[in-house]
C-alpha positions as CSV (number, residue, x, y, z in Angstrom):
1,X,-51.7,-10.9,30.1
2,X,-55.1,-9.4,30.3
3,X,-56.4,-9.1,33.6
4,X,-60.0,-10.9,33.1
5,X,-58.4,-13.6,31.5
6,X,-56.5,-14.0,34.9
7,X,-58.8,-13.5,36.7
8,X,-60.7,-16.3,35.0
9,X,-57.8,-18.9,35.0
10,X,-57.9,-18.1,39.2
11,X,-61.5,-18.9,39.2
12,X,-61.2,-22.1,37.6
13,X,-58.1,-23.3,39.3
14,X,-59.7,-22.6,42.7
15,X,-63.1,-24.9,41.1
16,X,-60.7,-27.9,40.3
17,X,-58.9,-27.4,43.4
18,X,-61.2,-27.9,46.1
19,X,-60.5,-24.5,47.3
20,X,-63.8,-22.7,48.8
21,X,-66.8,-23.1,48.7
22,X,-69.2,-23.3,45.6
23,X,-72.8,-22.2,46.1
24,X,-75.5,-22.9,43.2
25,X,-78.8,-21.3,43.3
26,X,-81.2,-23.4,41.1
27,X,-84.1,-21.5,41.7
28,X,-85.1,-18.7,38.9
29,X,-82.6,-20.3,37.1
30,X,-83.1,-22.6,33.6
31,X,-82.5,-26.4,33.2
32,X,-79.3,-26.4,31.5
33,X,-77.7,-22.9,32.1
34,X,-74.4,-22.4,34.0
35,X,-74.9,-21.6,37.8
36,X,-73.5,-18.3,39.0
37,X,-70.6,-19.0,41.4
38,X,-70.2,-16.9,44.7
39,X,-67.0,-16.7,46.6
40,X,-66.4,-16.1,49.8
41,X,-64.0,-13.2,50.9
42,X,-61.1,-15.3,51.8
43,X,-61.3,-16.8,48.2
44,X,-61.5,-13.6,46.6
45,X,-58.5,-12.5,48.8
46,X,-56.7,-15.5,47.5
47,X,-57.7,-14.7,43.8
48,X,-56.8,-11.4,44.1
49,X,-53.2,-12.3,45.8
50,X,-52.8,-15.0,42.8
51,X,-53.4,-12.0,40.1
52,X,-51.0,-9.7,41.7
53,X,-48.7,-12.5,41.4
54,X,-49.2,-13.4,37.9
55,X,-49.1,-9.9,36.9
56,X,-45.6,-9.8,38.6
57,X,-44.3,-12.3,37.4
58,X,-45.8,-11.2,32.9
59,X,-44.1,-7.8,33.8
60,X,-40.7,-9.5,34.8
61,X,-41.4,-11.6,31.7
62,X,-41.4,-8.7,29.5
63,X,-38.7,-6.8,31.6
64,X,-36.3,-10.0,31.0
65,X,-37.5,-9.8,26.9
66,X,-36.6,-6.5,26.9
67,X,-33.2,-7.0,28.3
68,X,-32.5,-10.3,26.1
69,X,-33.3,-7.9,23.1
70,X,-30.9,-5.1,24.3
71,X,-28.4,-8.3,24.6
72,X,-29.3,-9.7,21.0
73,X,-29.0,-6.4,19.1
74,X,-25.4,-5.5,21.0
75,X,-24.5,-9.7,20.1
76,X,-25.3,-8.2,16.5
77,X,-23.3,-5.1,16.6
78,X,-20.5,-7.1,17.8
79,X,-20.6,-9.4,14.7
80,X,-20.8,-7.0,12.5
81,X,-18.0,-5.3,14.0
82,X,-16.1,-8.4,13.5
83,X,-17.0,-9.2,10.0
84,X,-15.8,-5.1,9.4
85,X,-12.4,-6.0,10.6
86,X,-12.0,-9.2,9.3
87,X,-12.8,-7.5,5.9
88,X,-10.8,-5.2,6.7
89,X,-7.9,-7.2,7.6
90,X,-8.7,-8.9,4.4
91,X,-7.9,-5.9,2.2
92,X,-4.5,-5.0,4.2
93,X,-3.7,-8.3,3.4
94,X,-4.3,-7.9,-0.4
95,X,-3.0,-4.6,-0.4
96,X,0.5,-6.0,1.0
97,X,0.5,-9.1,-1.4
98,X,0.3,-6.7,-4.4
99,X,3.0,-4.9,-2.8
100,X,4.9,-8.0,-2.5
101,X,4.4,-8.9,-6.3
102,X,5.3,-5.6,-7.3
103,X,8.6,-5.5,-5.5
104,X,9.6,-8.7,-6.9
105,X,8.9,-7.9,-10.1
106,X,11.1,-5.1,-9.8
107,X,13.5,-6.9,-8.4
108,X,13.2,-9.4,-11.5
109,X,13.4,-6.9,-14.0
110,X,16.6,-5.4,-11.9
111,X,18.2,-9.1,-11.8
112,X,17.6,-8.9,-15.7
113,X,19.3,-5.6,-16.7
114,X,22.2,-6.6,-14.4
115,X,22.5,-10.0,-16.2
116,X,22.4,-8.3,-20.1
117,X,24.8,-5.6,-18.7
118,X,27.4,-8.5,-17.5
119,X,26.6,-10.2,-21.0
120,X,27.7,-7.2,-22.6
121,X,30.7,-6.9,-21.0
122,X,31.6,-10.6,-22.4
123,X,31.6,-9.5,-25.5
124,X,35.3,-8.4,-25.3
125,X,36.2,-11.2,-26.7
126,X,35.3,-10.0,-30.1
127,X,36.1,-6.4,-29.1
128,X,39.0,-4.7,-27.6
129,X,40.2,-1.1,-26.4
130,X,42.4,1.0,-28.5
131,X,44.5,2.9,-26.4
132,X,45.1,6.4,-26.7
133,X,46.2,8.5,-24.2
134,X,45.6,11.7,-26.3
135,X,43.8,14.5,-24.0
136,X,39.9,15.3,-25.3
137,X,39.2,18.5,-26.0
138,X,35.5,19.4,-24.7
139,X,32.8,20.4,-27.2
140,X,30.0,22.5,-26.6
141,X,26.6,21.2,-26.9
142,X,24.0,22.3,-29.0
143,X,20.5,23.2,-27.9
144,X,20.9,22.6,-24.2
145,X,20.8,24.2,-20.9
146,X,21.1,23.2,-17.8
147,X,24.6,20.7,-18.6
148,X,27.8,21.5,-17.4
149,X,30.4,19.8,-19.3
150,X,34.3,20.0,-17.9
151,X,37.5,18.0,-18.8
152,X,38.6,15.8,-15.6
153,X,42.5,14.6,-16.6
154,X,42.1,13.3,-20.1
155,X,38.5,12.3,-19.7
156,X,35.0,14.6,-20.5
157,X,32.6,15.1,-18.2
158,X,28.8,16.0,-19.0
159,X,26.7,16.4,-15.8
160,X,22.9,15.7,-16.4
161,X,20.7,16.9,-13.2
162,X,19.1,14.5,-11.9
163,X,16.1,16.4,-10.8
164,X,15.4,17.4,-15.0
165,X,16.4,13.2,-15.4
166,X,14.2,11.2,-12.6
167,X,11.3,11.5,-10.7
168,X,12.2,12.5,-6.7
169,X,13.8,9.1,-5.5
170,X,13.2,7.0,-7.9
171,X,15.2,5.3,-11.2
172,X,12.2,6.5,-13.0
173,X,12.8,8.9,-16.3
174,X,10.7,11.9,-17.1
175,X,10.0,12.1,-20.9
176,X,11.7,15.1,-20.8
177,X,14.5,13.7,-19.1
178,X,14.9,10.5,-21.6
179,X,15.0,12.9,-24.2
180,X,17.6,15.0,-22.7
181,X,20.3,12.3,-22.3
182,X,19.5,10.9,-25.7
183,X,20.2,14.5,-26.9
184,X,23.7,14.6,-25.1
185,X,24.6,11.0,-26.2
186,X,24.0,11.7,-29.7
187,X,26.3,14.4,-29.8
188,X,29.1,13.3,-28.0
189,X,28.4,10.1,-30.4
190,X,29.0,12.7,-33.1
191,X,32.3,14.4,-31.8
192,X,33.7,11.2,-29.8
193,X,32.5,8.6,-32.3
194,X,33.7,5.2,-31.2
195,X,35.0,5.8,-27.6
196,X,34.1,4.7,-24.7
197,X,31.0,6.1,-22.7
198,X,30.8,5.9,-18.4
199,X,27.5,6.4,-17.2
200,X,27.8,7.4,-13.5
201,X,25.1,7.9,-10.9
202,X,25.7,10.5,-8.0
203,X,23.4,10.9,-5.1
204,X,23.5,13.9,-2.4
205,X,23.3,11.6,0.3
206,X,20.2,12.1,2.0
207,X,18.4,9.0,2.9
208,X,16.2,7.4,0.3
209,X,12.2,7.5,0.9
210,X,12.3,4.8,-0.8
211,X,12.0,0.7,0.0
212,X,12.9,-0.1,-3.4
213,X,16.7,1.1,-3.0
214,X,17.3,1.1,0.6
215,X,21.1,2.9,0.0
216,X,22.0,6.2,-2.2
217,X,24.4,3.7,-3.8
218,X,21.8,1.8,-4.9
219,X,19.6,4.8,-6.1
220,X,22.6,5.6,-8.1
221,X,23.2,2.6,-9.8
222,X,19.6,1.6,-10.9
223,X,19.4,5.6,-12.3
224,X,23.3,4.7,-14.4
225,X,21.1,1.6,-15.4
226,X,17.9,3.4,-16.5
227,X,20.3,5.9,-18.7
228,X,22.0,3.0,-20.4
229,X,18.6,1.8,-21.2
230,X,17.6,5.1,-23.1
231,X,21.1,5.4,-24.5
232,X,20.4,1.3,-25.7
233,X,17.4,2.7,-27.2
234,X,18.7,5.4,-29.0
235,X,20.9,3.0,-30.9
236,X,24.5,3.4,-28.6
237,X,26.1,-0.2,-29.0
238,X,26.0,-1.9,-25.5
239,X,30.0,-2.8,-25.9
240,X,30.8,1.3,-25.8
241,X,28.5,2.0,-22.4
242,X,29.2,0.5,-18.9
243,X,27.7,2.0,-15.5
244,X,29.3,3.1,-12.1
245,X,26.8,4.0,-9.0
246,X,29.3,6.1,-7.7
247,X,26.4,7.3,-4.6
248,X,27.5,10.3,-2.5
249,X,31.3,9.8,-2.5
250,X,31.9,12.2,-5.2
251,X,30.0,15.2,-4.5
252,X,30.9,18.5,-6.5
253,X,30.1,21.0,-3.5
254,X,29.2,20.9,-0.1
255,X,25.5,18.9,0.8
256,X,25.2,21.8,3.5
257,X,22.7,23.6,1.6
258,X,19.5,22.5,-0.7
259,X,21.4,24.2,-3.5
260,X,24.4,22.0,-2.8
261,X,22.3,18.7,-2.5
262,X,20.8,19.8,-6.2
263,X,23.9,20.0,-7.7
264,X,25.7,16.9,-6.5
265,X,22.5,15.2,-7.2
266,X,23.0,14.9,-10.9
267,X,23.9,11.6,-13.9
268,X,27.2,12.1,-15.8
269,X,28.3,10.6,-19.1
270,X,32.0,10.3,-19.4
271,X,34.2,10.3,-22.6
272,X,37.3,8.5,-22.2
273,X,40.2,8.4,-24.5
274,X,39.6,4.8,-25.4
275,X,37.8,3.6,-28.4
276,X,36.7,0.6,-29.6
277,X,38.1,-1.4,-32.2
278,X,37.6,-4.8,-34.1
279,X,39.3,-8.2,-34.0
């Protein structure tokens, strides 16, 4: 507040008051014009006391705005704060509702495979084994590296790695590991035509890093079921495949070593003496 204007409001309060003493001097001075005021010292002591006040009290005015300010801008920091985490929070929440939907929908499309492997099995009603308890001799395969193929008893093993099948983990093919097993399968369709083929997962052990298949026995079975799927698509008749998830309870060498974990982590198709035959 400016100091005249003050000093003015004083002067008048003191007027209406009754405070002091007002002096006029008419003489010299025209009809009509307002009379200078004099004051005596006391009343100027007063006026001066009532400034000093006033201009206290507009600097603790402005002090207090000042510090409501500081207060308003923080209060608006703080919200926006808030509304940054609840966003944020928002987003998690999306984020794990997506996961949610995925995981069921994989669990869906799990629940389906099972169900049109356990219709397939049904079908033996219409289809029956043929015994034959002849031993298989083991071919070799054309074109591929990487498979080891061994007789087991009277049954033919070809081990698939799984690292050259799947994606670390997962049930997931590679394209070049789709066409890999549909390779195999169509030549031991060729030189085992009509008998009957095991797919069989093996794990090395190890813990999944994986929430989809919270067991090795459960990676192992969803990766049997993703080969019967390509081996579907390549035109093998459901009735000749079924799957085993055999885990890690058959490994071939010790899971001591990373070179032992690879090799027991592989996908084997199995010829068995048993064929198919019509009723």
């Amino acid at each position: 507040m400016p100091r005249l204007l003050i000093h003015c409001l004083l002067v008048g309060l003191l007027l209406s008051t009754g405070c002091g003493r007002v002096v006029f001097r008419p003489s010299g001075t025209p009809t009509g014009q307002p009379q200078p005021v004099t004051l005596n010292y006391d009343q100027q002591q007063q006026i001066a006391q009532r400034e000093q006040d006033l201009q206290r009290r507009a600097e603790q005015m402005d002090r207090d705005n000042q510090e409501l300010e500081s207060l308003l801008a923080q209060s608006r920091q703080q919200v926006q704060l808030l509304g940054d985490q609840v966003t944020a929070t928002q987003q998690q929440l999306r984020a794990t509702a997506d996961q949610l939907a995925s995981t069921q929908s994989d669990n869906s499309d799990l629940r389906n495979r099972t169900e049109k492997l356990l219709a397939s099995t049904q079908q033996t009603r219409t289809i029956g084994f043929a015994p034959n308890s002849s031993l298989l001799e083991p071919i070799q395969l054309r074109g591929l590296t990487g498979v080891d193929i061994r007789q087991d008893g009277d049954v033919i093993r070809v081990a698939l790695p799984a690292d050259q099948i799947f994606y670390s983990d997962s049930a997931q093919l590679q394209p070049t590991g789709e066409r890999l097993a549909a390779s195999v399968a169509t030549q031991l369709m060729e030189a085992y035509p009509g008998h009957m083929i095991g797919i069989e997962g093996h794990t090395d052990g190890a813990p999944v890093a994986s929430a989809q298949y919270p067991t090795p026995l459960h990676l192992s079975v969803a990766q049997a079921t993703a080969i019967y799927d390509a081996l579907r698509r390549t035109g093998v008749p459901a009735a000749q495949l079924f799957t085993v998830g055999q885990g890690a309870n058959h490994p071939l060498v010790s899971n001591a070593t990373e070179a032992g974990r690879q090799k027991n982590r592989r996908l084997e198709m199995v010829v068995y003496p048993e064929t198919l035959r019509r009723r």
